[in-house]
N, C-alpha and C positions, 0 to 999 in steps of 0.2 A: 195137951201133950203134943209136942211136934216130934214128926214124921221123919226119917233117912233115909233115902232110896243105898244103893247097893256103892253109889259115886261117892258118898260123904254128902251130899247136897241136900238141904232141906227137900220135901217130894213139892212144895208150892214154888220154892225159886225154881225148882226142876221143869214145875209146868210152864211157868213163866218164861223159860227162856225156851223153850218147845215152841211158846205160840210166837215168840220174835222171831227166831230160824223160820217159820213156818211162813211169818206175814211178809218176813225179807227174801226168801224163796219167789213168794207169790208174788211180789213186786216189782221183783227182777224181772218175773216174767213175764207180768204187764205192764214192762217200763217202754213207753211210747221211743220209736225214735223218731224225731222232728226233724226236717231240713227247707230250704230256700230254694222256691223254685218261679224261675223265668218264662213268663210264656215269649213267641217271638215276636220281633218287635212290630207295629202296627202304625204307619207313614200316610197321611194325607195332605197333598199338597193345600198351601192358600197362599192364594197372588198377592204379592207384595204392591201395594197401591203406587200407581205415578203421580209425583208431586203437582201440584197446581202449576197448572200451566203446561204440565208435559203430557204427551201423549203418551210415551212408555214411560219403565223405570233403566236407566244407565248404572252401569257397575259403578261410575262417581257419582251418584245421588245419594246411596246410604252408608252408615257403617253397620258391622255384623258383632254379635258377641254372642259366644255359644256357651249355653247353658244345661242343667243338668240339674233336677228338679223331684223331690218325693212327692206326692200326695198319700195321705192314708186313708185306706178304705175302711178301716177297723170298726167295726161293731163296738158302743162305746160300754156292756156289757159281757164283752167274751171273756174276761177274767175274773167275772161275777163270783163264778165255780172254783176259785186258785186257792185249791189244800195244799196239792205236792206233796203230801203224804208219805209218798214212798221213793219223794226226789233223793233225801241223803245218800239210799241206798244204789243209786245208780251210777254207771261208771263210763267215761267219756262224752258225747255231746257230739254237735256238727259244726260246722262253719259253713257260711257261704260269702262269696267279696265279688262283687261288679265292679271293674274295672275298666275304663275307657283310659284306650290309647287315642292320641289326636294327634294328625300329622299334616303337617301342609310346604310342600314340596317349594314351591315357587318361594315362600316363607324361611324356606330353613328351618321351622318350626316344630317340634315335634314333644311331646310331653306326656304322662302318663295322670293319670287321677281317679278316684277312688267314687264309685257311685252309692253303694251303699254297702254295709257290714253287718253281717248276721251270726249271731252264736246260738245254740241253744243246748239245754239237757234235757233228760227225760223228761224232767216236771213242767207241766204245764205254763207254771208262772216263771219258770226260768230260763228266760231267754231277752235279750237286748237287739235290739234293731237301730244302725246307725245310718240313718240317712240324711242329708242337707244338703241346701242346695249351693252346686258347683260353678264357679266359673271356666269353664273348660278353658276357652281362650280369653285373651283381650282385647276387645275392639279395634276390627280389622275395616279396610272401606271394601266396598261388595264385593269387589272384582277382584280384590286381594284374597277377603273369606269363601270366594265360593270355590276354591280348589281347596276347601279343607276336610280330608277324609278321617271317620269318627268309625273306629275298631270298635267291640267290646267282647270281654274275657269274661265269663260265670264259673268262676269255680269252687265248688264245694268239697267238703274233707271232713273224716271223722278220727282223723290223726290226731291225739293229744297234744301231738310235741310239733304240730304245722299250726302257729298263730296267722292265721288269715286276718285278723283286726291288727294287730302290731305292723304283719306288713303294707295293709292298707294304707295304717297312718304314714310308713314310712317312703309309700311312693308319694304322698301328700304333703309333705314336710319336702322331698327332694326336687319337685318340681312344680313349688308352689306360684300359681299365679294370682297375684290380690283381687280382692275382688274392686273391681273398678266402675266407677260412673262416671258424675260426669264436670264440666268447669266449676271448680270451688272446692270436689273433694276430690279428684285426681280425672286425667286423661288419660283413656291408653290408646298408643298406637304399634302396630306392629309395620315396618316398612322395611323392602328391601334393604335398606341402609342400618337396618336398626339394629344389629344384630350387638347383644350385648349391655343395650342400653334398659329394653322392657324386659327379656327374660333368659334364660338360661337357652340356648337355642339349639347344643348340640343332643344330642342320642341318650338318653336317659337310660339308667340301667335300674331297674327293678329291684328290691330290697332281696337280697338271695336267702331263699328261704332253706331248711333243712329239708333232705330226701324224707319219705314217709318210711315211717317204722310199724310196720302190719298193717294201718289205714288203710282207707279207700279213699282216692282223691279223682274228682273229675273236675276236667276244664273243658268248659266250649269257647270257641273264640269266632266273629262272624264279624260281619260290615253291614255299618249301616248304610240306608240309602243317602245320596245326598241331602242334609238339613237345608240346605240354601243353594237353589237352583239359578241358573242367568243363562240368559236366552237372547236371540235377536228379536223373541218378541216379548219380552218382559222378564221379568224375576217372579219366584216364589218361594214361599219358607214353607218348609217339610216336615212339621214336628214330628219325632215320632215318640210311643208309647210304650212300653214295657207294662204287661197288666203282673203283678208282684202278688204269690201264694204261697203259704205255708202247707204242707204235705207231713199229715202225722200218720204214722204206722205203726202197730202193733204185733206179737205174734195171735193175741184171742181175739184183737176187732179188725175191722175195715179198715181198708183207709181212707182219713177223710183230707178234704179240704178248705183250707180257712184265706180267702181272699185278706190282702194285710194294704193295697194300694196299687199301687204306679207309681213309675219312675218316668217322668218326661224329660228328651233331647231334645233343645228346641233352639232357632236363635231369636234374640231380641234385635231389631231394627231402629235405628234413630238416625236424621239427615245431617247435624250437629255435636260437635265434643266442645264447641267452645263459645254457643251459641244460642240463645232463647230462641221457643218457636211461637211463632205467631200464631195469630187464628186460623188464618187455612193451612198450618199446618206446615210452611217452610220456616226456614231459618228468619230469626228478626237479626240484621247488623247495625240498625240504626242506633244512633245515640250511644257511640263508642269510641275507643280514640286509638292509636297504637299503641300507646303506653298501659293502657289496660290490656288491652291483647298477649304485649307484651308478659304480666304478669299471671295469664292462664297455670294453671299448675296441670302441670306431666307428670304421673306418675311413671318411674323407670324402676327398673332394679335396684336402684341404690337409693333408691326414697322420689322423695317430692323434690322437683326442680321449675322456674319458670322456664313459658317457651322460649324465648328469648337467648338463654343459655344452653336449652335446650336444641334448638336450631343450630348454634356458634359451635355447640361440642359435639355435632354428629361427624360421621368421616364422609361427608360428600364432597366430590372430589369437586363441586365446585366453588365451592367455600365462597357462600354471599357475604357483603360486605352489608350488614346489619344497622352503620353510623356511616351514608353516605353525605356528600355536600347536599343538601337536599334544596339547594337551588340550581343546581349544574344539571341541565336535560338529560344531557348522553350520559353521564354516570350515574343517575337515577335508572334511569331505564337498562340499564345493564344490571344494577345491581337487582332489581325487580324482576329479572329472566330467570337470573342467577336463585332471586329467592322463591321466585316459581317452580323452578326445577328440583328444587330442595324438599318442598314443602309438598309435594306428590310422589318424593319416592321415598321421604320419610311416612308416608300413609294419610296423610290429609286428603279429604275430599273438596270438592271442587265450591263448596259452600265458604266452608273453613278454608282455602286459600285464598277465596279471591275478597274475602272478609280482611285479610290480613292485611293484603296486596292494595286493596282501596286506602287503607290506613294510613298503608305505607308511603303510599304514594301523595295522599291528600296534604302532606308538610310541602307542598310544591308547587311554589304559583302558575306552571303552566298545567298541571292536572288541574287545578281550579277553573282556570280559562278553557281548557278542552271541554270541562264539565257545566258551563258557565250555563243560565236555564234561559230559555228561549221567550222569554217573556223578555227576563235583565237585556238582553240582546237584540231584541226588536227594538223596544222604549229607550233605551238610550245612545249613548254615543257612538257604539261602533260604527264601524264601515264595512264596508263587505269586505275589502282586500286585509280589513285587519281579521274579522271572522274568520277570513281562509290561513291568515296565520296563526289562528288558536287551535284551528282542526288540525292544522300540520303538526301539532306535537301530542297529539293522544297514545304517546306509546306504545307504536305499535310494533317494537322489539321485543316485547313482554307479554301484549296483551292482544284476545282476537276474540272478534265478536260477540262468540259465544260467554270471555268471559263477562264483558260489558251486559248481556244477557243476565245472566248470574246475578250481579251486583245489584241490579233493577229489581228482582225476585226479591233478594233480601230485602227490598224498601229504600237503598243507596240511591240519593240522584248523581244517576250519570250518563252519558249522551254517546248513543249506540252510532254504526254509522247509518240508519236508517233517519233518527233524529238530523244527524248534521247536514241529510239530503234534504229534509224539511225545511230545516235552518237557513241554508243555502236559497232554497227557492223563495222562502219569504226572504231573506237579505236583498233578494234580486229585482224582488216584486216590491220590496221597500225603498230601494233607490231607484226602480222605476218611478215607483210613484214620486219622492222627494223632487226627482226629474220635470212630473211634469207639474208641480207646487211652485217648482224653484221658475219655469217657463213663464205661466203665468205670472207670477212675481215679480217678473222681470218687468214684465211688460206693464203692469198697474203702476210699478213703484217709476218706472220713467216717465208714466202720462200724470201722474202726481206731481213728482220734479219740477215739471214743466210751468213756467211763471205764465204761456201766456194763454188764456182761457181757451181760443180758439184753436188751439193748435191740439191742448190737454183734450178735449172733445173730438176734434178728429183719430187722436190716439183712444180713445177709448171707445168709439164706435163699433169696431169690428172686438173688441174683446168681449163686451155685454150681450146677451142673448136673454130672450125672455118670449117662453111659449114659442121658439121660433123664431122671433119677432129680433132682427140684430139690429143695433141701437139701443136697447131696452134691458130694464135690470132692476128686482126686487131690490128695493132699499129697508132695512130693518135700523130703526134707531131704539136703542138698548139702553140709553142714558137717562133720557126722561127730560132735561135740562138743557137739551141740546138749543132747542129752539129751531126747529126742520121744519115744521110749518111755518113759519115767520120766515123763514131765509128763503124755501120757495114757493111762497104764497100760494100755501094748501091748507086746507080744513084738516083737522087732527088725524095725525097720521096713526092708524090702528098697529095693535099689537103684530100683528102677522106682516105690516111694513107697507110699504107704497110702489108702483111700478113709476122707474121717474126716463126720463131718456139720456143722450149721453151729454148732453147740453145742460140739463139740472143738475146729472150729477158731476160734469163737470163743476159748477154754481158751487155745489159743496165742499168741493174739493179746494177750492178757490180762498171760499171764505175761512177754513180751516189754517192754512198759511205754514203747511206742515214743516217744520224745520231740520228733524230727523225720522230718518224710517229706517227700520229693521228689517231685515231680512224674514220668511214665513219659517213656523213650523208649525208643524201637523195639530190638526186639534185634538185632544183628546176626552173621551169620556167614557166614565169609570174603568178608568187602566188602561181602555180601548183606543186605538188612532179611529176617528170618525172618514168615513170614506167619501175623499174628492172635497173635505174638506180643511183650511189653513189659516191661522193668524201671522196678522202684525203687530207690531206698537209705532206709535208716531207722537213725537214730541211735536210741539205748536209754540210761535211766535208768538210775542205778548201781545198784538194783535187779534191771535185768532180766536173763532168764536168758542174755541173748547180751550178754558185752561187747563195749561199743562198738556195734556195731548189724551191719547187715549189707545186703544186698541180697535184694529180693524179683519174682520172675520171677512169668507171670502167663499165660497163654491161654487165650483167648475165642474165644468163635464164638457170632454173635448177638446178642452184647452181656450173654453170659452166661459167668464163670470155669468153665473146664472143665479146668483147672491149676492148681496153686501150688506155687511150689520155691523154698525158703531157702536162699541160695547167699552164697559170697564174692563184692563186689562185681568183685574181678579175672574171675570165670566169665563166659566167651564172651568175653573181652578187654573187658567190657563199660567197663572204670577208665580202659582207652586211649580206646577210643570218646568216651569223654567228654570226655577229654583234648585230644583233637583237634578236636571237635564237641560244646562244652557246650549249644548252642540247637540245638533240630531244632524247628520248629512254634512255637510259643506258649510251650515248655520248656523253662527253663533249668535245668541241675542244675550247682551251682557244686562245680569240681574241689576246694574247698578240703573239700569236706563227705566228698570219698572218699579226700584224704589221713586226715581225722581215724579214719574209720573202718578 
């Protein structure tokens, strides 16, 4: 038989709805309230490293990008226990929103963005935490990033009708900076000139939220310390930490605390936007060309652009000329000031300009000759006075020491003016020398001339020395076939040569019957000019005892022959040398005279 109480209500649906009012009572009144709370923030400086080779770091050494970064601390069990049970019946919730303002004065720069978003209700399981990580800014070069100052706002609310996540999104949506890396999937720079081009750069207005209606809302707002310090004695990056907790409260229990992570501000450091780094760690520019540089992509406001166009459409007021005559000195070099100036107040660093600037310049025969390697220019044909007309055009309306510095670091060969004093001294010391080559030379090739025996031997008396001894002179025969023994009745003449006087070797010289001689040049071996010592070549009458002729080697000291060796002109590679370098000095030995022979 079922029951009526006094309502019409069965008395079991009666009890029934007794113990819901009773459980939803009881639940209300142990419905937890949850909020997001901030401890203060927590800055330890670390010195930014100086690049190879430098003893500090220079505000143009690196670029800055400042970031903004969750970690979670979360217990991968704290939601092991998630009934919620008595969630339905609970009414309203919290928010809380991290907000970083970023401004930077010198920049024009100033943006708002969203660090993380928190909602929760009563129940345990019901809450969302939105954090990711930020690109606060876009790669600035140091001296530009480190006047940039980093606000942040904490505000929490237990308003219904205040979306702290909707406005979040929509300070994130109104002053969105992409997130940017580096050559291949965009560059960013931010530079005085730039305005307009990377991002939105005037005063941002905040999503206008509605006034609270019975809520509690608190806001803190503080500064952080500088992320990226510069100094006159170096640089350092300053992360700092936020340790991130939730805070449950009750009116029957404590309150407790539930660690949920950090929030890290930090900048990342790189010496390149447009450039591989090498193994120690600077910039590689080698094995590139302008027209790849060219095609770098910039990420702007309006998408992907190359540099190229990117440079062409800035508004600097000195508008480089991009397609100059790139054989005409002075217009190069103007234009190369023009795009130096350019390219540092649109925000390049000193890596990345003068990577460009080499490029730029390399379509141009006399940067190749300024840059010309000091090996090519010993070994072959210059002269000193032309040397000193390739140093005269190294650009130096454009370009100063330091950056030729620069360009070395990257792995570029190119020739500081340290190099070109080097250059210089051995140019000096190489026409000395040719000097005293060409002296001696003079003087062997006229007592050679010379048709009458005795006169040839008075001429070569004072040239020959030997141990001291003037008159006298190691003779080296190199041929083998010569027949040197038999012409001056000696016993076989050893590999290391014979000491003959200037009378025998006059005899040699005689029977030779030289009919052309060449002027000397320097001997060389393996790459090297060998020191104080010179060949000839000498063609021979059909007469004489060498057909065809031969080559004659020679070393001095003093200005007196203290050697002589008849060799084939191929010895010491000497037939190539020529082959490749017929002028050294004042000297030319025409290759056609070492095929005949």
């Amino acid at each position: 038989m079922i029951s009526f109480n006094h309502s019409g209500l069965p008395v079991a649906a009666m009890r029934h709805l007794v113990v819901l009012i009773l459980a939803a009572t009881l639940l209300t009144a142990c419905a937890t309230t949850r909020e997001l709370n901030i401890a203060h923030p927590i800055s330890k400086p670390i010195p930014l490293p100086a690049l190879a080779g430098s003893r500090s770091v220079d505000g143009d050494d690196y670029y800055v990008q400042f970031v903004s970064e969750f970690e979670s601390q979360a217990g991968g069990d704290s939601k092991s226990d998630c009934r919620d049970f008595g969630g339905g019946y609970a009414k309203g919730g919290t928010q809380s929103l991290l907000l970083f303002q970023i401004r930077n004065e010198p920049l024009h720069f100033s943006r708002e963005a969203p660090g993380l978003a928190f909602q929760a209700q009563a129940g345990h399981c019901q809450m969302s935490l939105e954090a990711k990580k930020v690109y606060l800014t876009p790669w600035m070069r140091l001296d530009l990033g480190k006047d940039t100052q980093i606000d942040y706002s904490f505000i929490s609310s237990n308003d219904a009708g205040f979306d702290l996540g909707k406005i979040g999104s929509d300070v994130n949506t109104a002053s969105n900076v992409l997130a940017l890396t580096g050559v291949g999937t965009g560059v960013a720079l931010v530079g005085k000139l730039a305005s307009g081009l990377m991002v939105n750069t005037g005063k941002q207005q905040a999503a206008q939220a509605p006034k609270p209606e019975g809520g509690k809302r608190r806001q803190e707002t503080r500064t952080l310390p500088p992320v990226v310090s510069l100094g006159t004695t170096g640089a350092s990056l300053n992360p700092a930490r936020f340790d991130v907790f939730e805070l449950a409260e009750s009116k029957l229990a404590s309150a407790k605390t539930e660690p949920l992570g950090e929030v890290r501000v930090y900048a990342d450091a790189k010496p390149s936007l447009l450039l591989k780094t090498a193994a120690n760690g600077l910039p590689d520019a080698r094995d590139l060309s302008l027209e790849e540089l060219w095609r770098s992509q910039i990420q702007t406001g309006k998408g992907l652009t190359g540099l190229q166009p990117f440079i062409a459409q800035s508004e600097h007021p000195e508008h480089p000329n991009l397609q100059p005559d790139w054989n005409h000195y002075h217009e190069l070099e103007t234009a190369c000031r023009k795009l130096k100036i350019a390219l540092k107040d649109l925000g390049f660093n000193r890596f990345d300009r003068n990577a460009v600037l080499y490029y730029f310049l390399d379509k141009n025969p006399d940067w190749k000759n300024y840059n010309v390697a000091a090996q090519s220019l010993m070994s072959g044909e210059s002269r000193y006075n032309q040397a000193r007309e390739f140093r005269g055009k190294g650009f130096g309306g454009c370009l100063i020491p330091e950056d030729y510095e620069t360009m070395k670091a990257m792995g570029l060969t190119v020739n500081g003016a340290q190099d070109w004093e080097n250059m210089a001294k051995q140019m000096q010391e190489k026409e000395s020398y040719i000097a005293a080559i060409r002296s001696v030379e003079r003087q062997l090739s006229a007592a050679i001339r010379n048709a009458n025996s005795n006169e040839m031997e008075h001429q070569l008396f004072p040239l020959i020395v030997n141990d001291g001894n003037a008159g006298k002179v190691l003779l080296q025969d190199r041929l083998g076939n010569f027949g040197l023994e038999k012409l001056l009745n000696l016993p076989a003449v050893p590999g290391e040569g014979v000491v003959v006087s200037a009378a025998q070797l006059a005899q040699v010289f005689a029977s030779l019957k030289v009919a052309e001689l060449s002027c000397a040049h320097p001997a060389f071996e393996q790459g090297k000019p060998m020191r104080n010592v010179a060949i000839l070549v000498f063609a021979t009458g059909p007469e004489g005892a060498l057909a065809k002729g031969g080559a004659l080697e020679y070393e001095f000291d003093g200005g007196r022959i203290v050697r002589l060796a008849i060799q084939s002109p191929a010895f010491r590679d000497f037939k190539q040398d020529v082959a490749s370098h017929p002028e050294i000095g004042d000297c030319r030995i025409d290759p056609a005279l070492l095929q005949r022979l």
